[in-house]
Residue frames relative to the residue before (quaternion, step in Angstrom):
aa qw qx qy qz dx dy dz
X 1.0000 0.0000 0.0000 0.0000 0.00 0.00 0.00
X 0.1020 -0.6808 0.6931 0.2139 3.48 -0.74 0.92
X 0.2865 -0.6919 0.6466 0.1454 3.76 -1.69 0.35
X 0.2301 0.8218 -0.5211 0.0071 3.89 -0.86 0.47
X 0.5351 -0.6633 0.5141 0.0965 2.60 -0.67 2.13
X 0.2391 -0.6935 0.6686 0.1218 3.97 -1.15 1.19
X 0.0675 0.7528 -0.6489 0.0877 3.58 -0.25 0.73
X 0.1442 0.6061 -0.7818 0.0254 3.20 -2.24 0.11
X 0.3524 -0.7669 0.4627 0.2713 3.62 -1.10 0.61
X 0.7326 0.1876 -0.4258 0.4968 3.63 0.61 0.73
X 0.6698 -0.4512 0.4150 0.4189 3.64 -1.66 0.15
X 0.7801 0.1476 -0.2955 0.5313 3.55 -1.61 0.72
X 0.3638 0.6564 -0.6396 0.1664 3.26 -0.15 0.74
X 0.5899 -0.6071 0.3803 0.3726 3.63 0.89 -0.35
X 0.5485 0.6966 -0.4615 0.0309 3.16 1.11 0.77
X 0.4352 0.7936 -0.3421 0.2525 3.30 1.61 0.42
X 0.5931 0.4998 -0.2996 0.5556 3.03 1.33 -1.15
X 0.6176 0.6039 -0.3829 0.3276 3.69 0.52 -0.79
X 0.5646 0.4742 -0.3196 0.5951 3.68 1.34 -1.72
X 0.8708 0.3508 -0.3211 0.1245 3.45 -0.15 -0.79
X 0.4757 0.5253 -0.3688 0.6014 3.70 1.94 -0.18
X 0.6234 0.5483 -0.3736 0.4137 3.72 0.73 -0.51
X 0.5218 0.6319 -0.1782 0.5447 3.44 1.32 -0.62
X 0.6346 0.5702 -0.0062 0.5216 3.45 0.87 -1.26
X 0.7315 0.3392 -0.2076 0.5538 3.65 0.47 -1.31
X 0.7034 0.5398 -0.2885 0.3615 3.36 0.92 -1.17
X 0.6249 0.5902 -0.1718 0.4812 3.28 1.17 -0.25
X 0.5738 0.5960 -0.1368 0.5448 3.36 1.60 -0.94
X 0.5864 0.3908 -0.2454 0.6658 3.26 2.03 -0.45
X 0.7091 -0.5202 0.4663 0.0950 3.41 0.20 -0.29
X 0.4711 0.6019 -0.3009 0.5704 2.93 2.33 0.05
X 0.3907 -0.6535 0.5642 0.3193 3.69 -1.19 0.73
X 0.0162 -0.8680 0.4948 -0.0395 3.79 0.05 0.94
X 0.1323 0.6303 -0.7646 -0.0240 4.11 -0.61 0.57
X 0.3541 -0.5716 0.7325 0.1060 1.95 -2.50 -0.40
X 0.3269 0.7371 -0.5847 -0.0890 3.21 -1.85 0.18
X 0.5277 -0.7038 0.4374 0.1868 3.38 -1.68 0.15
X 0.2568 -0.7906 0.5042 0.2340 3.47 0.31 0.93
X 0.8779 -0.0561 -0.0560 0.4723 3.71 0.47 -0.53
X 0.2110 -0.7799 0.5790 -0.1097 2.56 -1.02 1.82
X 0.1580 -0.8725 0.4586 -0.0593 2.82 -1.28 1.71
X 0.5592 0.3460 -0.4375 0.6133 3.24 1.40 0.74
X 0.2448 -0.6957 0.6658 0.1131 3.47 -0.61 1.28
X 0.0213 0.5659 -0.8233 -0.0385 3.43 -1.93 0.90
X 0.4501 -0.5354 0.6834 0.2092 3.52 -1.59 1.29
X 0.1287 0.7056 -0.6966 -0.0160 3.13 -1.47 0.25
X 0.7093 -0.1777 0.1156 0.6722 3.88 0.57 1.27
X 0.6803 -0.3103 0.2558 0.6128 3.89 -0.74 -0.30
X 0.8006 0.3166 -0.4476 0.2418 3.57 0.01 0.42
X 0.1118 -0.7389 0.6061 0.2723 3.53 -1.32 0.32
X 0.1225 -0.7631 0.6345 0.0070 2.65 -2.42 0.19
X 0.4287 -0.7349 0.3839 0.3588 3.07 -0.64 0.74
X 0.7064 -0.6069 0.3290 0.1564 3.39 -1.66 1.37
X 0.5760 0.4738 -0.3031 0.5932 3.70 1.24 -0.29
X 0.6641 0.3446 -0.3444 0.5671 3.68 0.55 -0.84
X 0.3881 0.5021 -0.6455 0.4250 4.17 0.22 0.07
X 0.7297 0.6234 -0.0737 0.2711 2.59 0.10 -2.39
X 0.6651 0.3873 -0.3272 0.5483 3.84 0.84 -0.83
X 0.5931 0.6639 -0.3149 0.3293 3.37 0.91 -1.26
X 0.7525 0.4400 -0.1788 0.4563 3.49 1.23 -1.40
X 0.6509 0.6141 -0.1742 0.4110 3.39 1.07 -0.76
X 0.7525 0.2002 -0.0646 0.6240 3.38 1.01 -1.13
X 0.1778 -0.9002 0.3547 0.1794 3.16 1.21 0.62
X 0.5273 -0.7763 0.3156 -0.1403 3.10 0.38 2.45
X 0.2810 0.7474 -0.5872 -0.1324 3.99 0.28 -0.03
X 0.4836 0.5806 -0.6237 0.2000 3.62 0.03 1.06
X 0.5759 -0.5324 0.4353 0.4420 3.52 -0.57 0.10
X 0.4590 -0.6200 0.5431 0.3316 3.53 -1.19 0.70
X 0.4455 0.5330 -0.5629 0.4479 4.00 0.46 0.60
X 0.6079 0.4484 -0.4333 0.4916 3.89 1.17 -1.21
X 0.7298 0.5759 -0.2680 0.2528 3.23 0.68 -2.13
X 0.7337 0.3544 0.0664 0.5759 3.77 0.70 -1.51
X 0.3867 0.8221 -0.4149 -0.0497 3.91 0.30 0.43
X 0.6727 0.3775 -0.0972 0.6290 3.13 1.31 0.47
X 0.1789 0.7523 -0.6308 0.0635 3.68 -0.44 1.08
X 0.2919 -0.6882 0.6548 0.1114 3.56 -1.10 0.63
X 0.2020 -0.7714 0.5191 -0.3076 2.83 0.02 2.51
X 0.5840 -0.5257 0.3455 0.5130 3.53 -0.75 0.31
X 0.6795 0.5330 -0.2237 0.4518 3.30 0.65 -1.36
X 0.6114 0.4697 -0.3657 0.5213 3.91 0.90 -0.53
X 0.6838 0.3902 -0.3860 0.4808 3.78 0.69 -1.36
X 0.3792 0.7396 -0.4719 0.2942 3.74 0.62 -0.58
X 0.8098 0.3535 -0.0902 0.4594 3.31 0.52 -2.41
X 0.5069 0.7401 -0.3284 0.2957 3.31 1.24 -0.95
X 0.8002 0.2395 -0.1052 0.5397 3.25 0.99 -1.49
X 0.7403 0.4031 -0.3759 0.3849 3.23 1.02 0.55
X 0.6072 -0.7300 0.0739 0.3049 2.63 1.66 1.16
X 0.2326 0.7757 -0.4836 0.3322 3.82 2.09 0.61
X 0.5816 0.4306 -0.4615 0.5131 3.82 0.69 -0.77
X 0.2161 0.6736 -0.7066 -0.0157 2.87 -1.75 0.20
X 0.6643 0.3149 -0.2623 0.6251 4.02 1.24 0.43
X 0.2730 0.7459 -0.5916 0.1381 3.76 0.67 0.77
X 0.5498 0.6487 -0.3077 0.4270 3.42 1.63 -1.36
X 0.7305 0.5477 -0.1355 0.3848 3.26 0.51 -1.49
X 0.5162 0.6402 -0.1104 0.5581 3.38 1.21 -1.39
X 0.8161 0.3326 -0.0981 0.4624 3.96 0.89 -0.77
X 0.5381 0.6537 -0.1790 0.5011 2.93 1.51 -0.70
X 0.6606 0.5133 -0.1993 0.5104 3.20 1.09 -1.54
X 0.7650 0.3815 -0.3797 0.3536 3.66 0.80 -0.62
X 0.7485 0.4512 -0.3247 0.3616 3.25 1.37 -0.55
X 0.2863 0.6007 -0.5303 0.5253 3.63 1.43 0.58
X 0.6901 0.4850 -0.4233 0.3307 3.71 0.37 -0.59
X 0.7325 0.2483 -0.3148 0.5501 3.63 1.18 -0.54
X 0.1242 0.6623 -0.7354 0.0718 3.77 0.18 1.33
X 0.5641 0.6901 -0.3590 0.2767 3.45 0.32 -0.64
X 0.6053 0.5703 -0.3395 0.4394 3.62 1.02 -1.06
X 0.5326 -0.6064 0.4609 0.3690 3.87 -1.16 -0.13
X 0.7780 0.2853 0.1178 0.5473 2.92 1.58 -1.05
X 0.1377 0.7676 -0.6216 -0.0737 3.86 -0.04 0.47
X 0.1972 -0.6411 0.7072 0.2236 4.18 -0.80 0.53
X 0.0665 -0.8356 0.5441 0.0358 3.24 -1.06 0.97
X 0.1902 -0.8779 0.3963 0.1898 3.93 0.08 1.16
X 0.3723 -0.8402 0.3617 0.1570 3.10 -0.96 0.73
X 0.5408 -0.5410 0.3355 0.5498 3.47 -0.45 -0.15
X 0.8833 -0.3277 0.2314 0.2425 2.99 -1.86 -0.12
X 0.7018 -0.0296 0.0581 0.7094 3.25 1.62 -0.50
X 0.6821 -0.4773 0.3696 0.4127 3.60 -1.43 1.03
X 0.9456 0.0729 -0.1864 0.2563 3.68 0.47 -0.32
X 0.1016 0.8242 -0.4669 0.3039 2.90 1.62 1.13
X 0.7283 0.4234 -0.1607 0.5142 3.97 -0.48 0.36
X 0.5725 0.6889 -0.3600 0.2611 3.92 1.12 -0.59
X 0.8282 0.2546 -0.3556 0.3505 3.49 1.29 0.24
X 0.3317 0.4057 -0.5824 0.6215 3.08 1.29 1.66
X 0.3916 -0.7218 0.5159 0.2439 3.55 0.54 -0.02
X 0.5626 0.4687 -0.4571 0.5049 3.51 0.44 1.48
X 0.0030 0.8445 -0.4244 0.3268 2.72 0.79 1.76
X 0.1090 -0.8610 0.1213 0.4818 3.67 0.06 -0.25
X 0.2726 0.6907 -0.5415 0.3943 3.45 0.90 1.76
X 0.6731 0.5451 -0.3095 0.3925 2.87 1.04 -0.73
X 0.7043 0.4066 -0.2640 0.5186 3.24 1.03 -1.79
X 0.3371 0.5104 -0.6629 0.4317 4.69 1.03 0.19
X 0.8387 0.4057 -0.1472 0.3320 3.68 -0.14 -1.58
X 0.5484 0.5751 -0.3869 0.4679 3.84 1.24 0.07
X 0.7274 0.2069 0.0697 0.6506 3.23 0.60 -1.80
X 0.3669 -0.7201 0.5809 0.0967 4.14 0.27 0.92
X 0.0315 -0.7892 0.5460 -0.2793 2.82 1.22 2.10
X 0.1680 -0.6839 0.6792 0.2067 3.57 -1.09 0.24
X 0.4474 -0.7851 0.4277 0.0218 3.55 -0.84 1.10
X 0.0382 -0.8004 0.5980 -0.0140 3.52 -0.11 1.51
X 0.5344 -0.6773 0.5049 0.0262 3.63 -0.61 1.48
X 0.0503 -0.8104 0.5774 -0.0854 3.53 -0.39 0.87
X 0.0584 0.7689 -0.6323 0.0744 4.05 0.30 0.91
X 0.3023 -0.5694 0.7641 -0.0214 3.71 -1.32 0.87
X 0.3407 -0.7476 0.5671 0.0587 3.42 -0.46 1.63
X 0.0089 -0.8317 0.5147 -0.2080 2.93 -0.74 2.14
X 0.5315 -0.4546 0.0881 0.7092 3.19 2.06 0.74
X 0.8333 -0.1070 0.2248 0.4935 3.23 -1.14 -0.98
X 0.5339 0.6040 -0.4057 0.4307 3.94 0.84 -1.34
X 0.4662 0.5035 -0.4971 0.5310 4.10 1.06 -0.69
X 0.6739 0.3242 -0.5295 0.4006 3.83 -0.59 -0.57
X 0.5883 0.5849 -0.4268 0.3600 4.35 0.70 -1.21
X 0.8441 0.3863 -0.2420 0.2824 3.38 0.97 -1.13
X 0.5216 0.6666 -0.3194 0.4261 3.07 1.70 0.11
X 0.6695 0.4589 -0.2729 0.5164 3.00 1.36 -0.72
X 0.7095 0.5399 -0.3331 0.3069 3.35 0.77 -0.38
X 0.5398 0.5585 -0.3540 0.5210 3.04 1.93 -0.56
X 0.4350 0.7724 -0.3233 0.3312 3.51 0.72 0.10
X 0.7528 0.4690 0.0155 0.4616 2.51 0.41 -1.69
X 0.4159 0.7168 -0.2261 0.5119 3.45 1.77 -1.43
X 0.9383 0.0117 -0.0050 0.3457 3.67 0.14 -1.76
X 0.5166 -0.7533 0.2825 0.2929 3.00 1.47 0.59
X 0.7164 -0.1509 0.1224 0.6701 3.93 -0.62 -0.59
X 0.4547 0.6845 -0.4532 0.3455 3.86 0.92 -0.40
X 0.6480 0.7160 -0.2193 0.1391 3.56 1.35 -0.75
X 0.2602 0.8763 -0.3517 -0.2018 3.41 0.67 -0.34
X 0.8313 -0.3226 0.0783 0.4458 3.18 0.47 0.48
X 0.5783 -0.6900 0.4119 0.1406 3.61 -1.41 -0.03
X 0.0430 -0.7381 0.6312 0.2346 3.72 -1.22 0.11
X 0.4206 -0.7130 0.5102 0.2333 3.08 -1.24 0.23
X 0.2367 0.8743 -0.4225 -0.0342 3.97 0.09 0.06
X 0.9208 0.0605 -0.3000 0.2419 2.99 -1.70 0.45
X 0.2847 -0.7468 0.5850 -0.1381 2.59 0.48 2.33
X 0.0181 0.7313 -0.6252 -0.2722 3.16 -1.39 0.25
X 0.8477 -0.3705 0.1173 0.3610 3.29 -1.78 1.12
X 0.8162 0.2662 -0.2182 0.4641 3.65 0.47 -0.48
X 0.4988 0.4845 -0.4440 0.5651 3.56 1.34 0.62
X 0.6692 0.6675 -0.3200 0.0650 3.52 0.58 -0.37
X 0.3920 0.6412 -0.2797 0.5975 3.06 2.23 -0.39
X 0.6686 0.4270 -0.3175 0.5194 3.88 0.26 -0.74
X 0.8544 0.1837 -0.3806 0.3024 3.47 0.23 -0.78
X 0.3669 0.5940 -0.4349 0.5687 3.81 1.65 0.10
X 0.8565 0.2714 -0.2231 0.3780 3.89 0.07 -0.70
X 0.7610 0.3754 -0.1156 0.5163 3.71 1.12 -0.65
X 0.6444 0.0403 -0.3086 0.6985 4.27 1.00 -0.41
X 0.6466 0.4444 -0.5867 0.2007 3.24 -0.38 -0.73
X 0.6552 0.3440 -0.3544 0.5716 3.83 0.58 -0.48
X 0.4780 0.4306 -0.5434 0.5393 4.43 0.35 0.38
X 0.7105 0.5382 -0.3711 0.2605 2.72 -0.04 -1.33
X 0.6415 0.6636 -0.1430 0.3574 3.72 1.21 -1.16
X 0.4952 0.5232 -0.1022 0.6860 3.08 1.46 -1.87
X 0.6312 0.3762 -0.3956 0.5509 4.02 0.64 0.36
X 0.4212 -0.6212 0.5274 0.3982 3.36 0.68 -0.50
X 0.6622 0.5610 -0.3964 0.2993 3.95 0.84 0.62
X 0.5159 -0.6771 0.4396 0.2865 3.93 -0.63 0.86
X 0.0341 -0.6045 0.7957 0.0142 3.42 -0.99 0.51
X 0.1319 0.7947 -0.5864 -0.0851 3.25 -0.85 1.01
X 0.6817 0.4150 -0.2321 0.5561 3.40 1.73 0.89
X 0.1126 0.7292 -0.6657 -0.1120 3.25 -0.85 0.11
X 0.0702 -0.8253 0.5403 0.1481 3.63 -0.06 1.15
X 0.3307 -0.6464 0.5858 0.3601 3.89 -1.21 0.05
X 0.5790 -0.5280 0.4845 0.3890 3.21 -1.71 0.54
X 0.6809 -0.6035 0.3973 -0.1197 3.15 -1.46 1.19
X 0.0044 0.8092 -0.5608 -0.1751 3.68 0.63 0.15
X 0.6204 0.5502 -0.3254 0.4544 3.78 0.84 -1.06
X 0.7154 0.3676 -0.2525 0.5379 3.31 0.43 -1.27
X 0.6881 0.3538 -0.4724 0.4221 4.15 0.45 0.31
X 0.3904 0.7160 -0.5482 0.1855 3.32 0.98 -0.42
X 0.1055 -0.6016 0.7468 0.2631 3.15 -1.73 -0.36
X 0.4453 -0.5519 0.6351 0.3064 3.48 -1.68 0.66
X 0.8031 -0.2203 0.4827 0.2711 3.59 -2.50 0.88
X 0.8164 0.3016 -0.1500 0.4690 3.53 0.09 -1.33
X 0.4926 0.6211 -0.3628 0.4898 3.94 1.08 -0.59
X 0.7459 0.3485 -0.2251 0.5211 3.68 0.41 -1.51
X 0.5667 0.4760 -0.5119 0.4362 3.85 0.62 -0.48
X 0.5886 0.5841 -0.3595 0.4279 3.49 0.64 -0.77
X 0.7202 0.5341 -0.2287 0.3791 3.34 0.44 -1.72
X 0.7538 0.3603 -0.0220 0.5491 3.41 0.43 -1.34
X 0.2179 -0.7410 0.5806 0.2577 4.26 1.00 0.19
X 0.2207 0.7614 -0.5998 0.1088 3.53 0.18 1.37
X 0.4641 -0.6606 0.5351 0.2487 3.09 -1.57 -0.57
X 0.2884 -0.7326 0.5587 0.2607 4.00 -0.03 1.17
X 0.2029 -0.7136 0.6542 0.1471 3.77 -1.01 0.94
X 0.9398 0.1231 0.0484 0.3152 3.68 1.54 -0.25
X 0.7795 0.2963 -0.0503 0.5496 3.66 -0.04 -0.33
X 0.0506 0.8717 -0.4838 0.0589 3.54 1.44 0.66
X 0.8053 0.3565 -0.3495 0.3197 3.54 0.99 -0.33
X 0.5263 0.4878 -0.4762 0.5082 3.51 1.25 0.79
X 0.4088 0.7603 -0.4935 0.1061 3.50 0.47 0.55
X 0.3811 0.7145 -0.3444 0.4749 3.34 1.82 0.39
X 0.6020 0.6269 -0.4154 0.2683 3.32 1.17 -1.07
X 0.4631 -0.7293 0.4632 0.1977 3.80 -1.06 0.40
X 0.2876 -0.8599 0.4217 0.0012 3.28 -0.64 1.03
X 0.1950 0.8672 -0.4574 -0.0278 3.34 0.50 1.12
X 0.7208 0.2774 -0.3283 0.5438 4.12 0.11 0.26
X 0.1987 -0.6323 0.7262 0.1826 3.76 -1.63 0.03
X 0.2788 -0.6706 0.6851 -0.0565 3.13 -1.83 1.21
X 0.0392 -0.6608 0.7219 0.2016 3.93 -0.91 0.67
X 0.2912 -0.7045 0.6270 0.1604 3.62 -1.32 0.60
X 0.4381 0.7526 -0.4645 0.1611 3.42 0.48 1.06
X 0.4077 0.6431 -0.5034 0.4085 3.36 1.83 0.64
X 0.6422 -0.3588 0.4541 0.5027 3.58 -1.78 -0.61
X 0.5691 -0.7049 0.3091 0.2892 3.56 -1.22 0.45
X 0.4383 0.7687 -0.2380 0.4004 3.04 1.50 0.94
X 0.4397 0.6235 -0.0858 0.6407 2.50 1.93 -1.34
X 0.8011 0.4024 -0.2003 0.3953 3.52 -0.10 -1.87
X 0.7345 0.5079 -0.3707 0.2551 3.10 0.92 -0.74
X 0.5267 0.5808 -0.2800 0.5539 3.59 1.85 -0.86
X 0.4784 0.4921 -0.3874 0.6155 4.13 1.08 -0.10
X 0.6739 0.3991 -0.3229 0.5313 3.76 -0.01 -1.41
X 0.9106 0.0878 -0.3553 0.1918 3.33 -0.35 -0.08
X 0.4152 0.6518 -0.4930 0.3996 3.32 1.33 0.45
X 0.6595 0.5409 -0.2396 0.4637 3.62 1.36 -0.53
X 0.0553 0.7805 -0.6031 -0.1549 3.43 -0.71 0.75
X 0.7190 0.2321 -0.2790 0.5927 3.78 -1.69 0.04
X 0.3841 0.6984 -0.5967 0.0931 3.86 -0.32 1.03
X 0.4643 -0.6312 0.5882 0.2003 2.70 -1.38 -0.07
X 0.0602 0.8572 -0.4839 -0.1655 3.85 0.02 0.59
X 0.1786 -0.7233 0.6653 0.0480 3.83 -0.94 0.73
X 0.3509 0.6494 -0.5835 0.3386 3.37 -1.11 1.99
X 0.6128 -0.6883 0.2718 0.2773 3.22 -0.85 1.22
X 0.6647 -0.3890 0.2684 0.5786 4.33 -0.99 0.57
X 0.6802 0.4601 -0.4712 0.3218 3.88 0.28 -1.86
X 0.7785 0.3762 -0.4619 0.1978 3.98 0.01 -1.10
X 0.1002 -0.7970 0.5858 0.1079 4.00 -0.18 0.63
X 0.5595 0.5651 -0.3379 0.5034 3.49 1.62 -0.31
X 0.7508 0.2608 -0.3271 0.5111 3.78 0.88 -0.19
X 0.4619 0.6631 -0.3950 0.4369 3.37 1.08 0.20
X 0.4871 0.7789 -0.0449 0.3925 3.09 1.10 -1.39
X 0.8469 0.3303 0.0814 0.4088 3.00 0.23 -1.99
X 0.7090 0.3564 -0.2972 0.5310 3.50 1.30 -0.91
X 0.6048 0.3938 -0.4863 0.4927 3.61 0.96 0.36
X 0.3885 0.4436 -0.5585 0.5834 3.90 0.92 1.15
X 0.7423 0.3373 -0.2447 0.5247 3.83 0.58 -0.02
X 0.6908 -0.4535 0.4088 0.3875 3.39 -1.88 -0.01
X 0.3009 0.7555 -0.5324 0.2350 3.67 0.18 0.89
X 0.3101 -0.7731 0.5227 0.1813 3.55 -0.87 1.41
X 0.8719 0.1818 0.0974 0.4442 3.23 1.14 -0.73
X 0.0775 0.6796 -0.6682 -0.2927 4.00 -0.27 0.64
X 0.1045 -0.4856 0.8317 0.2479 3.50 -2.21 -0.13
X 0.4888 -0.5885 0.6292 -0.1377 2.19 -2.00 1.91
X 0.0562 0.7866 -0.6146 -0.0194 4.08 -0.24 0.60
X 0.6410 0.4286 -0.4875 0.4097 2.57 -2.21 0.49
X 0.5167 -0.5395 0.5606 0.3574 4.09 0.69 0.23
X 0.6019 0.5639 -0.4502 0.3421 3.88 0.57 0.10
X 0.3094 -0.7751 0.5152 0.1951 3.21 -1.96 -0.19
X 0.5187 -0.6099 0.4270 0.4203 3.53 -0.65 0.58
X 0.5737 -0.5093 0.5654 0.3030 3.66 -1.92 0.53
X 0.7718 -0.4205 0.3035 0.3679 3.68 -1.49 0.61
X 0.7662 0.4634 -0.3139 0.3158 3.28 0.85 -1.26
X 0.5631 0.5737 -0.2692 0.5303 3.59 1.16 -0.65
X 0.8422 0.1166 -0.2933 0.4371 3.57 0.53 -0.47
X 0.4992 0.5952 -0.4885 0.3973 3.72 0.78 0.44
X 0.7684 0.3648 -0.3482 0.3940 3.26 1.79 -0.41
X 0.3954 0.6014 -0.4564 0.5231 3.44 2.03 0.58
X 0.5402 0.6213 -0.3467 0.4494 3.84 0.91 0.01
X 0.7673 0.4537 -0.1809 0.4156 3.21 1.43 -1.29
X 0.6732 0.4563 -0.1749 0.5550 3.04 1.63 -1.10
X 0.2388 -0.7665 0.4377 0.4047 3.88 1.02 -0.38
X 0.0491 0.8064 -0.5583 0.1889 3.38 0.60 1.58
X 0.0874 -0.7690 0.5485 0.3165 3.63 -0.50 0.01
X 0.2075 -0.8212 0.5259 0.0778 3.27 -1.10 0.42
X 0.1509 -0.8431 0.5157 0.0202 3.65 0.05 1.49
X 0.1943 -0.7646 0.6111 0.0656 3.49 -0.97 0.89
X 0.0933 0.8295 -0.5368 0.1224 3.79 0.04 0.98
X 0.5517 -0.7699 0.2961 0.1236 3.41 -0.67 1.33
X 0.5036 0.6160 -0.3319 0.5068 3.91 1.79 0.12
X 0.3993 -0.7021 0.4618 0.3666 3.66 -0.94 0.29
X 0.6102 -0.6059 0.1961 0.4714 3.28 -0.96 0.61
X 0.5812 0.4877 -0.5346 0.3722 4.05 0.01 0.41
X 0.6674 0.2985 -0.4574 0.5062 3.51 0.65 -0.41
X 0.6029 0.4902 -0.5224 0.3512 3.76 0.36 -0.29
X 0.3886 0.4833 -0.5746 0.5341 4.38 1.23 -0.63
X 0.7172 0.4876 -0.4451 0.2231 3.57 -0.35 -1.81
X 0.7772 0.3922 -0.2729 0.4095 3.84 0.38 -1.12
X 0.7463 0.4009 -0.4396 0.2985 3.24 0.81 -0.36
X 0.4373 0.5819 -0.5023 0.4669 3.46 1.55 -0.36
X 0.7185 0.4617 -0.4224 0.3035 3.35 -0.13 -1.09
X 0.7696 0.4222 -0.2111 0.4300 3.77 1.48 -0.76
X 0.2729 0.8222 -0.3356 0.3699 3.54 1.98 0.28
X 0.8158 0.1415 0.0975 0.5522 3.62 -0.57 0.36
X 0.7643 0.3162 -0.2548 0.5010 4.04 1.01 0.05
X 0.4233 0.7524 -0.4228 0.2756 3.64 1.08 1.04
X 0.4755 -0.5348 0.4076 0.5672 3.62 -0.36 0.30
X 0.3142 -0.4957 0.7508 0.3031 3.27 -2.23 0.22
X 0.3507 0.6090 -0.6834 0.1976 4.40 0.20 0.71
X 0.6182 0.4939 -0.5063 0.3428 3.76 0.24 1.14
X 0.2905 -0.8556 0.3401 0.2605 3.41 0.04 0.95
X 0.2635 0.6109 -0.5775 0.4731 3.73 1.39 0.90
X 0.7548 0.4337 -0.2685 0.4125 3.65 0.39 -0.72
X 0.6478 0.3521 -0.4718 0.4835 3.76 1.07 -0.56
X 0.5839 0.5377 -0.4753 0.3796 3.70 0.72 -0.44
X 0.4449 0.6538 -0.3392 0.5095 3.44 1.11 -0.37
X 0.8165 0.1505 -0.1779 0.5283 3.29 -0.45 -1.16
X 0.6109 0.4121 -0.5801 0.3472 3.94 0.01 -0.26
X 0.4517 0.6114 -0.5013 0.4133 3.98 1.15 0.20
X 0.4414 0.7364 -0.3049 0.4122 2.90 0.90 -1.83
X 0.8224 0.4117 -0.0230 0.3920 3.46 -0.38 -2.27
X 0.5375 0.6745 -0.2940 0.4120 3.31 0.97 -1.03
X 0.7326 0.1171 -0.1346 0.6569 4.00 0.29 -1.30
X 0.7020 0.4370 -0.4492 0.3382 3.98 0.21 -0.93
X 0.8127 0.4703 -0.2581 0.2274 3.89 0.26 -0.95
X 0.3508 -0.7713 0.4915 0.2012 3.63 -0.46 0.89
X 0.3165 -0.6873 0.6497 0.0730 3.32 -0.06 1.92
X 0.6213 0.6099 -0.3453 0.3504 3.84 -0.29 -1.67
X 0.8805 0.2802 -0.0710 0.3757 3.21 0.35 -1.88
X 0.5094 0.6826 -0.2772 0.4446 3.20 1.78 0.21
X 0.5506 0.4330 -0.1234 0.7029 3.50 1.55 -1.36
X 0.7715 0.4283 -0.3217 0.3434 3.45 0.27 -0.17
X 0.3840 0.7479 -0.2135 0.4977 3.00 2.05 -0.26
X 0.7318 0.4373 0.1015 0.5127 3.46 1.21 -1.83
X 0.1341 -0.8982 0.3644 0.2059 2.83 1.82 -0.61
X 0.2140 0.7358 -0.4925 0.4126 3.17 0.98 1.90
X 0.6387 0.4714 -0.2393 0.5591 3.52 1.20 0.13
């Protein structure tokens, strides 16, 4: 059994979608591949037991036939951190271990990691710790944060020693991608470190869903309750003339348009375009005509009670940091993986090829 620990040292780096297409490809070969998450940090109850919400989610998707005790053994729950720091745990290490001895058998186990390299270190299931428990080889997950991305690869290196195997690079955007394919990815080498990816940023994979932003923003749906699935991948303010907005509306697709109750004239208009969604500020609501024609068109129309800069503020801050627990998105990114990810040079890494 080889094991590889998905890591990255900050949150949203992508290492779910990554464990799970990696899963996937490996299979596509003919390897017996699982998976699991030693620490889980979104607890879901289910009767007296919990688990952690990504391992459900992997469980259902890659359709998993270990039990979610093998898959999910350990979540750091209120009631767990509680004992944790009052020192009641004392077999959490052990307690993990035991499940992942259960998948020696596989060729392959992908192990995900936490949110950062050292998230988990006083249950000791960190992910140095859990490289040097389970003789995990380490696959390096770097969110493209300019150049300083090439510092953290290298530092993770160093970090896991021969444990390393190598690195991806993601959500590149489009006009970084030449530089980092032509300028680190080849440093990075001349170090002695793999890049066997360089993924671009994603509009799909940033989206949020209708029902996400209602959440985000504590709105109120005035409508179309059954398109709240729809995906939301750009934002629009409507505070030009409707001339303007309109030459914006349509350069934009899958939007999202943010503008106060009075403009019904830019409201209007962006349901003459690809728009999943208008938000309504200020805690108001739109007039009959505007929403009888979001009824007609199946526009929703969210009414959310902040003005429209703090509503930019929350959604930036929620942009690009949503779960991937919709399997439109893993089918997504195993594309993604599909043309960007260097299988060959990966197995050859492991020296499975």
């Amino acid at each position: 059994m080889i094991a590889i620990i998905v890591a990255s040292s900050t949150p949203y780096a992508g290492r779910t979608f990554l464990s799970l297409s990696l899963v996937k490809k490996l299979r596509e070969m003919d390897f017996d591949a699982g998976y699991i998450k030693p620490l889980g940090t979104v607890p879901v109850r289910s009767g007296k037991d919990v688990h952690d919400a990504d391992a459900i989610f992997a469980k259902e998707v890659l359709g998993l036939a270990e039990p979610l005790e093998v898959i999910s053994p350990f979540v750091l729950d209120y009631e767990n951190q509680s004992k944790l720091l009052a020192g009641e745990l004392k077999d959490i290490r052990k307690q993990v271990l035991s499940a992942f001895q259960k998948l020696k058998k596989k060729d392959f186990v992908i192990v995900a990691g936490a949110n950062d390299l050292f998230e988990g270190s006083l249950a000791g299931l960190d992910a140095l710790s859990l490289a040097a428990d389970m003789k995990a080889y380490t696959l390096f997950v770097e969110p493209w944060r300019g150049d300083i991305s090439a510092d953290a690869i290298h530092g993770s290196s160093r970090l896991f020693g021969e444990r390393f195997c190598g690195a991806i690079l993601n959500k590149v955007p489009e006009a970084a991608v030449n530089h980092v394919k032509q300028d680190i990815k080849p440093f990075l080498l001349k170090k002695g470190l793999s890049v066997f990816g360089v993924f671009p940023k994603d509009r799909f994979l940033e989206s949020v869903t209708v029902r996400q932003l209602t959440e985000i923003l504590n709105g109120k749906l005035q409508c179309c309750e059954d398109k709240q699935d729809e995906h939301v991948e750009n934002f629009l303010v409507g505070a030009m003339d409707v001339d303007s907005a309109l030459t914006y509306f349509r350069k934009t697709p899958n939007k999202a348009v943010i503008t106060g109750a009075h403009r019904s004239d830019i409201q209007l208009a962006a349901m003459e375009t690809s728009t999943r969604c208008i938000i309504i500020t200020g805690g108001l609501q739109t007039n009959d005509v505007v929403l009888g024609k979001a009824k007609a068109t199946g526009t929703p129309i969210l009414s959310v009670p902040d003005d429209t800069f703090s509503t930019i503020d929350k959604i930036e801050m929620r942009v690009g940091k949503t779960t991937i627990r919709e399997p439109r998105k893993v089918e997504r990114a195993k594309q993604i993986m599909d043309v960007e990810f260097d299988m060959f040079g990966f197995l050859k890494k492991l020296n499975k090829v």
